[in-house]
C-alpha positions, 0 to 999 in steps of 0.5 A: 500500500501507497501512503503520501504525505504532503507538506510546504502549503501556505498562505503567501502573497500574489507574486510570492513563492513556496515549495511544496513536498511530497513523501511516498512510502511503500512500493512506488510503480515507477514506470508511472511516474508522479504528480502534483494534483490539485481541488478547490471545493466544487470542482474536480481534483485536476493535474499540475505537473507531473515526472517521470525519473529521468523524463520530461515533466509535463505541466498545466499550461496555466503553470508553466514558466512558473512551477518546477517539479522535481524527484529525488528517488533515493528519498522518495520524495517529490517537489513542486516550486512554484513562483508568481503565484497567483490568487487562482493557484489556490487549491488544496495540493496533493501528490499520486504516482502518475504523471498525467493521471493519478494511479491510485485511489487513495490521497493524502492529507493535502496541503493548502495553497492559499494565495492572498493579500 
């Protein structure tokens, strides 16, 4: 069994920066890759970026030139920097193995991304 455990959320300003991270333990299908998925209340939980190890990672285009993901396998842990954020990046923030589409059911925590003056 999967288990993620996300952190790094926030409140920041427009224009402002954070880092997000990911922990995932137990058998991580690599073959898949990993994403950073997002969900505001109401709507459904949409993709932000994801890698393959040794990839190309791929991004929404509301995110490119802005977020950065990256892997560190040796600890399992995914990242997404994000710079300039804006107030419409407000979301609650969640990672999955699978870099377009998410491989398992079962999500972490999350961590709130709160973009605000």
């Amino acid at each position: 069994q999967v288990q993620f455990v996300e952190s790094g959320g926030g409140l920041v300003q427009p224009g402002g920066s954070l880092t997000l991270s990911c922990g995932a333990s137990g058998t991580i299908p690599r073959a898949y890759g990993m994403g950073w998925y997002r969900q505001v209340p109401g709507k459904q939980r949409e993709l932000v970026a994801g890698i393959t190890s040794g990839g190309p990672a791929n991004y929404k285009d509301s995110v490119k030139g802005r977020f950065t993901i990256s892997i560190d396998n040796a600890k399992n842990t995914l990242y997404l920097q994000m710079n300039n954020l804006k107030p419409e990046d407000t979301a609650v923030y969640y990672c999955n193995v699978g870099r377009f589409t998410p491989l398992f059911a079962s999500w972490g925590q999350g961590t709130q991304v709160t973009v605000s003056s």
